[in-house]
N, CA, C and O of each residue as an XYZ file, in Angstrom:
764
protein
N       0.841     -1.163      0.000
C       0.000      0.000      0.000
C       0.897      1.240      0.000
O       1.602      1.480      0.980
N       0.886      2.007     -1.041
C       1.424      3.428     -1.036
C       1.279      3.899      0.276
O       0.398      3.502      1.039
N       2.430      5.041      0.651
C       2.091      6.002      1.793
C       1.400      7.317      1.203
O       1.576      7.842      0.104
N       0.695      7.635      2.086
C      -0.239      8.988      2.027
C       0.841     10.082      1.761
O       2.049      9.932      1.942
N       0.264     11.123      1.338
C       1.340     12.534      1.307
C       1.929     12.529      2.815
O       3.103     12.268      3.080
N       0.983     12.842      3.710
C       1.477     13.176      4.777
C       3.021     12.733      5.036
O       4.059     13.386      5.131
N       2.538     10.444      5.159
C       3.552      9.761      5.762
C       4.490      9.750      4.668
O       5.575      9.414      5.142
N       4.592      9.963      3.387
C       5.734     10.352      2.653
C       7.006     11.627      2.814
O       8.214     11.619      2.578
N       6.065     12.668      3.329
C       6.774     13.776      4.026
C       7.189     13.952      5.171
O       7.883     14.891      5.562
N       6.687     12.829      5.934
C       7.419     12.560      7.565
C       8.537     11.679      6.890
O       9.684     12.097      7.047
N       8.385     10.594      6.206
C       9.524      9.977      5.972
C      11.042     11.077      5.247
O      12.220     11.327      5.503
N      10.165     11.358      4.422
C      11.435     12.783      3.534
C      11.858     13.143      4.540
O      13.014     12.842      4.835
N      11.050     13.920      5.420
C      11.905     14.702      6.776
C      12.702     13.572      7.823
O      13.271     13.989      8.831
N      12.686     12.458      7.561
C      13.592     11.523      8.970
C      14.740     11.544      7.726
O      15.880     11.889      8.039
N      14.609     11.376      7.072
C      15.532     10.931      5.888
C      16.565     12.347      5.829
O      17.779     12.209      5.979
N      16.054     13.469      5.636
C      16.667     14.556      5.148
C      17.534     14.334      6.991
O      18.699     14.013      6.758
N      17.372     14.387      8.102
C      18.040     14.471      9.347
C      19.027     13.558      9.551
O      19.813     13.938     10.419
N      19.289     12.475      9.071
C      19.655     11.476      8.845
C      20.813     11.681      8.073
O      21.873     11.411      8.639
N      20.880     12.204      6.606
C      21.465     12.315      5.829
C      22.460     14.006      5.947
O      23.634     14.147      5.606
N      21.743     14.854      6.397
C      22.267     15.969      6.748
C      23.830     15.764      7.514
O      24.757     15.703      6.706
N      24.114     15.681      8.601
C      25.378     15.137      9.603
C      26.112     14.443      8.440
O      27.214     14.855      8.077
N      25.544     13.454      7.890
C      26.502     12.632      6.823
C      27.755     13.376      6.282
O      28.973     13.232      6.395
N      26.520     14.645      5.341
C      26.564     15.231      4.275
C      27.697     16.189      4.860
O      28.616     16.493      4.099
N      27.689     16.747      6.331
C      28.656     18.119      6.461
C      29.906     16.878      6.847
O      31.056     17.171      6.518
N      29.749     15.973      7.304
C      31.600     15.699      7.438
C      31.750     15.018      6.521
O      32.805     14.385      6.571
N      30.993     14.802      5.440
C      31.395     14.569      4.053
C      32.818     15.871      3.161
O      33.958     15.786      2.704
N      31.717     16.968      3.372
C      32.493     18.301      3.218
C      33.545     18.859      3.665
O      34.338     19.530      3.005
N      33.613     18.550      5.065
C      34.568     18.809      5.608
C      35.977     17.581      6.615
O      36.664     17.366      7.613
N      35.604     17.250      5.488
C      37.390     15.769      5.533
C      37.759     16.326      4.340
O      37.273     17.072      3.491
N      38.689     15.776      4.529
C      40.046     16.599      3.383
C      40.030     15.236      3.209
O      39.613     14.304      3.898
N      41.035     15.389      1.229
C      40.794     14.535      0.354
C      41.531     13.093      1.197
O      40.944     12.011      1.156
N      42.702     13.236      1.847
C      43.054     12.181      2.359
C      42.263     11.803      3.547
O      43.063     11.094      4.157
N      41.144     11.844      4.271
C      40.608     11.246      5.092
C      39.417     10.356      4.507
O      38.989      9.280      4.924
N      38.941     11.260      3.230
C      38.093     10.555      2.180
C      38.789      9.509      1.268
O      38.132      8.730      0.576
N      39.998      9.521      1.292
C      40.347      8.371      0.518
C      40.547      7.166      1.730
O      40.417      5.979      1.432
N      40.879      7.604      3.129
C      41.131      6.351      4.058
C      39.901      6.020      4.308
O      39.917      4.869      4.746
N      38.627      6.510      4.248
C      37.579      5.596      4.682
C      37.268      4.917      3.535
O      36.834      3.776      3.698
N      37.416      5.468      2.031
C      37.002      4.596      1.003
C      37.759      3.459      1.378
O      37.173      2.423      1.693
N      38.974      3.533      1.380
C      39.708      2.156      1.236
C      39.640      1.324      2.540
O      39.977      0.145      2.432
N      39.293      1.724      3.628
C      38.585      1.161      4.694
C      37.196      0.190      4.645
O      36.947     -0.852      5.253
N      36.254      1.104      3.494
C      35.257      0.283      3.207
C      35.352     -0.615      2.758
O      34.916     -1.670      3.219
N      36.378     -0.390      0.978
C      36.877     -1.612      0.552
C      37.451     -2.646      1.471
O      36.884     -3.675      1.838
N      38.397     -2.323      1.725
C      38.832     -3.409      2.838
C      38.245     -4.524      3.324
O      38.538     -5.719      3.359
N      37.221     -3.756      3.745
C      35.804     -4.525      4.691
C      35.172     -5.140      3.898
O      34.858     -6.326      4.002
N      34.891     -4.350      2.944
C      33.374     -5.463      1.563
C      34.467     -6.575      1.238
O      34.129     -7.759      1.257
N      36.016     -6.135      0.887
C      36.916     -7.633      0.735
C      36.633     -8.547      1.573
O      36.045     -9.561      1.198
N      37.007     -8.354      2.896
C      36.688     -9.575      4.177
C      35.246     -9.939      4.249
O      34.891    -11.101      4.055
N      34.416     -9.000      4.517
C      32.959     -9.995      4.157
C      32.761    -11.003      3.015
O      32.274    -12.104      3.272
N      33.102    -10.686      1.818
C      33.126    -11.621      0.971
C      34.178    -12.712      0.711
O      33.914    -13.632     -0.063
N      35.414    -12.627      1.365
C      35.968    -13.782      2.018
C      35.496    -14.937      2.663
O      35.571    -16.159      2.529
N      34.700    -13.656      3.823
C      33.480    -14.750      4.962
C      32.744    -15.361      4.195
O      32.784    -16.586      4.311
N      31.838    -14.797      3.170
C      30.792    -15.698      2.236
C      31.431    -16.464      1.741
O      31.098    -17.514      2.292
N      32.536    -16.787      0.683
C      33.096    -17.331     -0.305
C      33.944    -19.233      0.677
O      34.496    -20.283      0.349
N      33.455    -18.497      1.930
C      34.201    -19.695      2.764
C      33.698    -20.487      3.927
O      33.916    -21.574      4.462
N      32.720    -19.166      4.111
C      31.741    -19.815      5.032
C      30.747    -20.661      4.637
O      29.975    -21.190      5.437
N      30.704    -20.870      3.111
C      29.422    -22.137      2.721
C      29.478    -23.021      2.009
O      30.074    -22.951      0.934
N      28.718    -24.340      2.532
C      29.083    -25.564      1.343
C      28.054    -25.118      0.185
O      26.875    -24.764      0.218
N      28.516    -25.199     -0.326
C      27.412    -25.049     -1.951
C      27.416    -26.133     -2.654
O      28.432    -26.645     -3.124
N      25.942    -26.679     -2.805
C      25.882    -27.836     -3.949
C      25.111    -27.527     -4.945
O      24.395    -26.536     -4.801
N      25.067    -28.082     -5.871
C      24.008    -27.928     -6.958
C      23.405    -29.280     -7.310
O      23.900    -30.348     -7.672
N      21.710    -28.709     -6.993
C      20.763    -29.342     -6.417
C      20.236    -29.813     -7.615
O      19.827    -30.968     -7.495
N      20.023    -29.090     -9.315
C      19.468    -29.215    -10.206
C      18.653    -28.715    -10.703
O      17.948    -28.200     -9.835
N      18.066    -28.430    -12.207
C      17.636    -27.313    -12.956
C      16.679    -27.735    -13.048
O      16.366    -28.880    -13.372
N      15.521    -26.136    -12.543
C      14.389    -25.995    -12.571
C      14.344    -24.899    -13.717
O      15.266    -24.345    -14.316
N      12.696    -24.743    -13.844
C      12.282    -23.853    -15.095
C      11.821    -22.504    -14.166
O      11.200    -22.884    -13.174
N      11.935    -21.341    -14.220
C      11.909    -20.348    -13.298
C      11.411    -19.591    -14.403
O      12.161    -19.310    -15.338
N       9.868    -19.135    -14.375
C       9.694    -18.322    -15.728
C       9.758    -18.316    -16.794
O      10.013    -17.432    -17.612
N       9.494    -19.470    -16.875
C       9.518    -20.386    -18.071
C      11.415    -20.329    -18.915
O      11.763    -20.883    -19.958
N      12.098    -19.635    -18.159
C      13.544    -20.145    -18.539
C      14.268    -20.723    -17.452
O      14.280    -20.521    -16.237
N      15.040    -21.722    -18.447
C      15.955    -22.509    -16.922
C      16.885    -22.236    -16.507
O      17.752    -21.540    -17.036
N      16.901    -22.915    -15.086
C      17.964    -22.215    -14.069
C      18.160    -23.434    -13.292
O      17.489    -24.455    -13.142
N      19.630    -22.896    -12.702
C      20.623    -23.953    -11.743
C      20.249    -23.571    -10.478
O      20.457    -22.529     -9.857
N      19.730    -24.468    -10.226
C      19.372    -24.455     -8.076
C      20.401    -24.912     -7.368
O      20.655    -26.116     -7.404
N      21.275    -23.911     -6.500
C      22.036    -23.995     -5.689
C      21.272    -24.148     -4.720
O      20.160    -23.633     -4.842
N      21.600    -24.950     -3.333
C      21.682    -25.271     -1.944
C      22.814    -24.825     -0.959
O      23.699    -25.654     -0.743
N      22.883    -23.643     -0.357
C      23.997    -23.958      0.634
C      23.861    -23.360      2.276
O      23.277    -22.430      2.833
N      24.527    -24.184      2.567
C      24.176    -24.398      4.363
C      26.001    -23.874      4.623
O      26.953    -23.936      3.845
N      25.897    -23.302      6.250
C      27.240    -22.480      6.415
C      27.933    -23.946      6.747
O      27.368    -25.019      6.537
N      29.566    -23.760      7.434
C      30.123    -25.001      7.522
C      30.742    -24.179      9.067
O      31.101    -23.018      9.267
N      30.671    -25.184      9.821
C      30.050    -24.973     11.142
C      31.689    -25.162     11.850
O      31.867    -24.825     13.021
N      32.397    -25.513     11.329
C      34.223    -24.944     11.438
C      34.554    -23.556     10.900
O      35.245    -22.775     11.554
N      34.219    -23.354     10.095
C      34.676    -21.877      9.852
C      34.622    -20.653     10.547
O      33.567    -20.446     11.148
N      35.288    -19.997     10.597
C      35.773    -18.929     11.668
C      35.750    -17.979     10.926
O      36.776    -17.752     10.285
N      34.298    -16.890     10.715
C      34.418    -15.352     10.079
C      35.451    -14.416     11.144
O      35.796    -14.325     12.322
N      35.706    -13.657      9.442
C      36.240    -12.908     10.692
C      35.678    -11.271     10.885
O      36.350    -10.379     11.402
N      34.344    -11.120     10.362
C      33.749     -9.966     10.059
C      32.235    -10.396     11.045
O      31.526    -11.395     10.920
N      32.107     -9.366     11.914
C      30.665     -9.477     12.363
C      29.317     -9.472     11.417
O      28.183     -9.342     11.879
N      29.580     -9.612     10.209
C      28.241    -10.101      8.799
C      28.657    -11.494      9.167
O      28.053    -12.131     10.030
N      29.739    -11.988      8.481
C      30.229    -13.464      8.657
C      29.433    -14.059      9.780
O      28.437    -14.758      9.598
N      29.970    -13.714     11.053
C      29.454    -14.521     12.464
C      27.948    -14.534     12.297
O      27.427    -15.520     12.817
N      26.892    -13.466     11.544
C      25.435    -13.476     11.462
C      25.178    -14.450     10.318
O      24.160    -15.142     10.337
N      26.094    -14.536      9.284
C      25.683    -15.161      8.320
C      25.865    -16.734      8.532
O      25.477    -17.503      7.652
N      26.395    -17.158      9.581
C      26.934    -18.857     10.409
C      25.545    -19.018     10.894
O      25.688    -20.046     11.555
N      24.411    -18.726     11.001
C      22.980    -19.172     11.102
C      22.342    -18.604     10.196
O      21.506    -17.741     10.464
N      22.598    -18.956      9.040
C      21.830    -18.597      7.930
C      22.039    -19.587      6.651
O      23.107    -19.660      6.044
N      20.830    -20.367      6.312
C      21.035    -20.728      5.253
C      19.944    -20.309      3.622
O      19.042    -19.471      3.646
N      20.332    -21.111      2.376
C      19.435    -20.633      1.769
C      19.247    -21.760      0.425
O      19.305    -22.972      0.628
N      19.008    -21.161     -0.999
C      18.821    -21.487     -2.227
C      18.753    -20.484     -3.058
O      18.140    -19.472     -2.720
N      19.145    -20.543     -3.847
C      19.888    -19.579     -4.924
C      19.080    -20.342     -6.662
O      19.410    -21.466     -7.041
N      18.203    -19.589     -7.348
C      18.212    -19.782     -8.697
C      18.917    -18.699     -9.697
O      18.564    -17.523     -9.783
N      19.957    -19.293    -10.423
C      20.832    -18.455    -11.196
C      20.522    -19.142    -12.544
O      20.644    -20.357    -12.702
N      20.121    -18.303    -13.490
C      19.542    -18.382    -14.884
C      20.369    -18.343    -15.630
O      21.018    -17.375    -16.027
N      20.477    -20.401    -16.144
C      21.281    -20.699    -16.981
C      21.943    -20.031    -17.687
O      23.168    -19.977    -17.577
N      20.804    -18.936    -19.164
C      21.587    -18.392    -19.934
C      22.611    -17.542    -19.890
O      23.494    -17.588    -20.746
N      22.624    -16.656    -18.883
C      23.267    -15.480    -18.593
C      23.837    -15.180    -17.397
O      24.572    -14.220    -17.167
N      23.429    -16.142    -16.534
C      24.256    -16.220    -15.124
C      24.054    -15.240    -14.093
O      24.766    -15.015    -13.114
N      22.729    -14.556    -14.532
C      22.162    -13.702    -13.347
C      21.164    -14.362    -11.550
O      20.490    -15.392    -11.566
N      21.291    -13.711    -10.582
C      20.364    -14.401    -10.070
C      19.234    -13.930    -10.313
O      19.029    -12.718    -10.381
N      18.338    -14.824    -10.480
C      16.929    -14.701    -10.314
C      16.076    -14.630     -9.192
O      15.051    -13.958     -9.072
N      16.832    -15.718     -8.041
C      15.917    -15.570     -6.868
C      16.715    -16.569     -5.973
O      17.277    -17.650     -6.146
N      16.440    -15.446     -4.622
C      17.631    -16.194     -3.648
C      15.840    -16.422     -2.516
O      14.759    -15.838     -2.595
N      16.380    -17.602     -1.536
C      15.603    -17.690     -0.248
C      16.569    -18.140      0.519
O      17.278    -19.128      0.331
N      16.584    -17.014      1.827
C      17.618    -17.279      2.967
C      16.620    -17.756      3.682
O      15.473    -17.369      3.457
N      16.975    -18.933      4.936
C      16.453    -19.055      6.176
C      17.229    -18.514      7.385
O      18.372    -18.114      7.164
N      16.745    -18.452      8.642
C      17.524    -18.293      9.954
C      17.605    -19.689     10.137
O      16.552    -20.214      9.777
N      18.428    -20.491     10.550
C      18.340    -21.637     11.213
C      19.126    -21.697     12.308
O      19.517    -22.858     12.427
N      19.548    -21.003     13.168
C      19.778    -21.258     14.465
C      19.828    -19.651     14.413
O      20.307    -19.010     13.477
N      19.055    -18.919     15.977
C      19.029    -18.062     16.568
C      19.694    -16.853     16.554
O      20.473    -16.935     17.504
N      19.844    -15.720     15.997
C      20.748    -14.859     15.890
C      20.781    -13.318     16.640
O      20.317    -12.225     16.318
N      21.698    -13.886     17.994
C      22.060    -12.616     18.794
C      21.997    -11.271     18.077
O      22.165    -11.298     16.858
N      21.750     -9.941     18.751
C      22.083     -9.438     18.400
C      22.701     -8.451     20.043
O      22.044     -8.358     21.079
N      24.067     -7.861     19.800
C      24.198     -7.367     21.895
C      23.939     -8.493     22.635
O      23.323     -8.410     23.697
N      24.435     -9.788     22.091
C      24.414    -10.804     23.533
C      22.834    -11.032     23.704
O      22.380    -11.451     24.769
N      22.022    -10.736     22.605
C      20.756    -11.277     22.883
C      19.822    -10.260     23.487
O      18.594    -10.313     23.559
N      20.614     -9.364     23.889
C      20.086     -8.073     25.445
C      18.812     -7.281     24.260
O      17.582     -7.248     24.281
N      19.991     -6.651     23.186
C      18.904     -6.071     22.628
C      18.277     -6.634     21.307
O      17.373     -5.882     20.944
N      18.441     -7.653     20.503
C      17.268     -8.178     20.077
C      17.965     -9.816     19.670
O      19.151    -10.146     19.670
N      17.001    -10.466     19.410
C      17.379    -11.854     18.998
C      16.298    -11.894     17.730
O      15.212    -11.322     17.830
N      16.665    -12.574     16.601
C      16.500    -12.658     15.441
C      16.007    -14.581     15.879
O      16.870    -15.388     16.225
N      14.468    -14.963     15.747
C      14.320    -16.578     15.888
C      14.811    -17.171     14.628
O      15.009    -16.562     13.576
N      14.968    -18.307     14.833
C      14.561    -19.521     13.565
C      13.957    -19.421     12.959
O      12.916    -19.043     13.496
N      13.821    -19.570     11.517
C      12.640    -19.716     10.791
C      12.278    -18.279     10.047
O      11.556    -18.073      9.072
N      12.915    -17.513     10.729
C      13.268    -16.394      9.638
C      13.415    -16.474      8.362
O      14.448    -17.122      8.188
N      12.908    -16.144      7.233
C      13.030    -15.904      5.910
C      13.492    -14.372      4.854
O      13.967    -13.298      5.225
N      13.206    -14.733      3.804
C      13.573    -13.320      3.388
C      13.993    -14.090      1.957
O      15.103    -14.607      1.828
N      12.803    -14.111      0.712
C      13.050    -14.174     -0.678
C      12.782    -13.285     -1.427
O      11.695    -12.707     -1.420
N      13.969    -12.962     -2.394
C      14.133    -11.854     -3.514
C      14.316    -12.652     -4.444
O      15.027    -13.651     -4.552
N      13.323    -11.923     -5.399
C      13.096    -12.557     -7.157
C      13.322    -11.246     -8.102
O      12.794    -10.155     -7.887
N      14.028    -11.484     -8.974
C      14.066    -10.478     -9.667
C      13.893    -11.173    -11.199
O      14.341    -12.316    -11.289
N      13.311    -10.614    -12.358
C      13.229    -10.796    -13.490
C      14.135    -10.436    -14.609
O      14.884     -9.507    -14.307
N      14.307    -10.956    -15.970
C      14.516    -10.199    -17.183
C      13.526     -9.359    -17.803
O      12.357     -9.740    -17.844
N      13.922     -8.113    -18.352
C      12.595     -7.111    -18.874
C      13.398     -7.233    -20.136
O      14.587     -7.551    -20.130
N      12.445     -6.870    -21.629
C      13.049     -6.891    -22.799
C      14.412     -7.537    -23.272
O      15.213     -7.068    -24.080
N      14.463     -8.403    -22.763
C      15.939     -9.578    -22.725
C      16.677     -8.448    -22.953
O      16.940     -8.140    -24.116
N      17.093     -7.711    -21.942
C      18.193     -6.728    -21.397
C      18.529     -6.587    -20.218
O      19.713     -6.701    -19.902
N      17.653     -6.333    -19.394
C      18.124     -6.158    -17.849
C      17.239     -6.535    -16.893
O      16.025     -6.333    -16.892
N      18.010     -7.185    -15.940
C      17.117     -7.409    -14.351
C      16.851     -6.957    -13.515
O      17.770     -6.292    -13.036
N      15.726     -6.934    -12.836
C      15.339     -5.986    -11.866
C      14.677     -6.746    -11.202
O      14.104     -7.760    -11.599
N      14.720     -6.135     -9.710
C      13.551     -6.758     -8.806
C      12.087     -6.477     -9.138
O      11.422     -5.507     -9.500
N      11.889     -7.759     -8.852
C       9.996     -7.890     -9.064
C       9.431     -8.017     -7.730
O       8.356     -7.419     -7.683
N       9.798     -8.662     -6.437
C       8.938     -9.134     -5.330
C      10.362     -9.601     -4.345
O      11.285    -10.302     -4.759
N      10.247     -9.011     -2.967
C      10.619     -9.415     -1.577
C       9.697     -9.573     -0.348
O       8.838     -8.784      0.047
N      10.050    -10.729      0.155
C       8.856    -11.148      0.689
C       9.735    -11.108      2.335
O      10.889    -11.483      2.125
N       9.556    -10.823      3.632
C      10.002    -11.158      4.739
C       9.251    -11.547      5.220
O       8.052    -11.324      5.049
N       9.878    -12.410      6.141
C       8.481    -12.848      7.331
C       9.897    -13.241      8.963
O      10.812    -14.052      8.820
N       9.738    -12.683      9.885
C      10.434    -12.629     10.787
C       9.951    -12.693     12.343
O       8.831    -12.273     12.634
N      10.751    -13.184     13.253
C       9.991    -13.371     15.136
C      11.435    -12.726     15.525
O      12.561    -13.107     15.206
N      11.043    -11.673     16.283
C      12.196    -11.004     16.633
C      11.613    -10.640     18.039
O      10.445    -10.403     18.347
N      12.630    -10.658     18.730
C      12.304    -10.406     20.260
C      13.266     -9.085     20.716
O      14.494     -9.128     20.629
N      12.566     -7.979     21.186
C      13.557     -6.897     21.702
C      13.725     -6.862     22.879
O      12.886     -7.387     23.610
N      14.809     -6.259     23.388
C      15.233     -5.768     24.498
C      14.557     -6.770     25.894
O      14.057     -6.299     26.915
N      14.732     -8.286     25.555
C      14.169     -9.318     26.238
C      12.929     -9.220     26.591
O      12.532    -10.112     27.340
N      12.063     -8.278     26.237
C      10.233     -8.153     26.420
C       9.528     -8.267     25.439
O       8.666     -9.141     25.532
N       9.596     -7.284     23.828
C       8.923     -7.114     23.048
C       9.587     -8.286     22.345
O      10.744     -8.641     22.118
N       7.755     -8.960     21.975
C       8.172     -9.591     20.701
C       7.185     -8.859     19.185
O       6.194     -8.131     19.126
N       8.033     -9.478     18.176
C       7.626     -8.532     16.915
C       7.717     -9.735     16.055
O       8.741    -10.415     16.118
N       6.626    -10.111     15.155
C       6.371    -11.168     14.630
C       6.029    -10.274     13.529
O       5.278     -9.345     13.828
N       6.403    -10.353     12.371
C       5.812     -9.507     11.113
C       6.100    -10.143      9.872
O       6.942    -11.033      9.999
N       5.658     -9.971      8.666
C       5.460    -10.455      7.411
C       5.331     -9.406      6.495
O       4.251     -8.816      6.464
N       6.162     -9.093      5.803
C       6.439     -7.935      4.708
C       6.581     -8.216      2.912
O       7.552     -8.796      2.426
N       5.713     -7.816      2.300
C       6.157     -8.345      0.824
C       5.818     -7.003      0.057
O       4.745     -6.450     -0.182
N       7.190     -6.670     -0.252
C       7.406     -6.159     -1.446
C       7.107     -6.189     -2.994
O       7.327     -7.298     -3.480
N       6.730     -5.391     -3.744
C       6.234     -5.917     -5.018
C       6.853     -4.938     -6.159
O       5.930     -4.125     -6.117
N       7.443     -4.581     -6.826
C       7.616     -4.204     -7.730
C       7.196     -3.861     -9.505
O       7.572     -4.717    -10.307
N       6.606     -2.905     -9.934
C       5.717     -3.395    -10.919
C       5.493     -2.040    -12.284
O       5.138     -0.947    -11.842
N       5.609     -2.097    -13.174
C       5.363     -1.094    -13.946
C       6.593     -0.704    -14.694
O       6.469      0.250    -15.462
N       7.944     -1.371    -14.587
C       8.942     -1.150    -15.170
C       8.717     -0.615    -16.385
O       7.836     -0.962    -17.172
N       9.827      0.556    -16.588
C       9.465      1.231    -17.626
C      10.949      1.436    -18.223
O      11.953      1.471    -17.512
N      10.950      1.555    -19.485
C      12.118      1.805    -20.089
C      12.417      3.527    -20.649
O      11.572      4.113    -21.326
N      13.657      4.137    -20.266
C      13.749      5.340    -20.445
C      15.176      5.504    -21.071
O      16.151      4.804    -20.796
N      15.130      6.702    -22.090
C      16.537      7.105    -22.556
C      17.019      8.358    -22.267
O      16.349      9.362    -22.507
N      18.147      8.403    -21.761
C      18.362      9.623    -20.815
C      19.483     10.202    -22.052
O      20.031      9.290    -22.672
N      19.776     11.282    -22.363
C      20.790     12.165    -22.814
C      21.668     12.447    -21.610
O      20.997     12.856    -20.662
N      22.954     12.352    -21.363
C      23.702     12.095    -20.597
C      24.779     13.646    -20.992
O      24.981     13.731    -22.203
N      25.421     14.762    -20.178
C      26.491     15.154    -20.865
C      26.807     15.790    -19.126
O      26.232     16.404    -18.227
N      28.394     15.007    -19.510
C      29.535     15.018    -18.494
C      29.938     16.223    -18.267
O      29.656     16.831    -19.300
N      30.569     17.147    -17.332
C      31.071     18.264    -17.157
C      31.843     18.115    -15.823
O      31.410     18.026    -14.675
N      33.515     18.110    -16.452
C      33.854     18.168    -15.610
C      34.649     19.520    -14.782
O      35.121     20.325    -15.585
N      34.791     19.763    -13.795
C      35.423     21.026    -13.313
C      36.593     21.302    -12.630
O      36.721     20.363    -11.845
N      37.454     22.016    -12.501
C      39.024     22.136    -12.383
C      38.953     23.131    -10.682
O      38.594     24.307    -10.647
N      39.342     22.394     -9.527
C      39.581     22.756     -8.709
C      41.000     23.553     -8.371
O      41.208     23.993     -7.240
């Protein structure tokens, strides 16, 4: 369900407060403090994807028809020796899933993660993530050119701050894709 004007303009305004602070010590780091957090980030997206690339057995389960084109069904479950060394890693060691990646072109089409064992979050204090947690993203081909998401679906039991529990179910839908041609012209400027 769309948001109303109103709750669209409360959201703009959390968003604009949010982003503001970003935006001034964006401005004010000098070029070498902006290049150490880039390469800091990098750094980091390297080691998380270390953690993935090692933290899971992957098999291939066998080809299904996904939209009427076929695709390779991966299976993979974490491997319960491995030692992340990134706090994604340690969340992603109770998480498993299935993966359809479309034969022709090697895109994914549609992943489904589960929770399968319990996931702390603060020692549990401030929230725990249950079992049985989900979370599938499908995305399509439009005009045999490009993919995009079509539908995310969550469904989650989350317990806060050891009192509240929050049981919810969320699906995303995506719809009306439209194709546009933009005139593009670069300008660059001499500091």
């Amino acid at each position: 369900m769309p948001l109303t004007p109103v709750e669209l303009q409360k959201e703009d305004q959390e968003f604009q407060k949010r982003k503001e602070p970003i935006e001034r010590k964006l401005k004010q780091a000098t070029p070498a403090e902006r290049e150490k957090t880039r390469a800091d980030r990098l750094k980091h997206e390297e080691e998380v994807l270390d953690d993935v690339f090692g933290l899971y057995d992957v098999e291939m389960v066998g080809r299904e028809m996904l939209d009427g084109r076929p695709a390779i069904l991966l299976s993979f479950r974490p491997r319960q020796t491995f030692k992340p060394k990134t706090e994604e890693g340690q969340r992603m060691l109770h998480v498993a899933g299935r993966a359809w990646i479309n034969e022709n072109d090697h895109e994914l089409a549609r992943v489904h993660l589960e929770v399968i064992d319990p996931i702390s979050i603060g020692l549990g204090i401030l929230a725990k993530l249950q079992k049985g947690a989900t979370i599938e993203y499908e995305r399509r081909q439009f005009n045999d050119e490009i993919w995009l998401p079509v539908r995310i679906e969550i469904a989650f039991n989350l317990r806060l701050l050891l009192v509240k529990g929050l049981n919810k179910r969320q699906i995303i839908e995506y719809s009306d894709h439209k194709k546009y041609s933009v005139d593009t012209i670069l300008k660059f400027t001499e500091h």
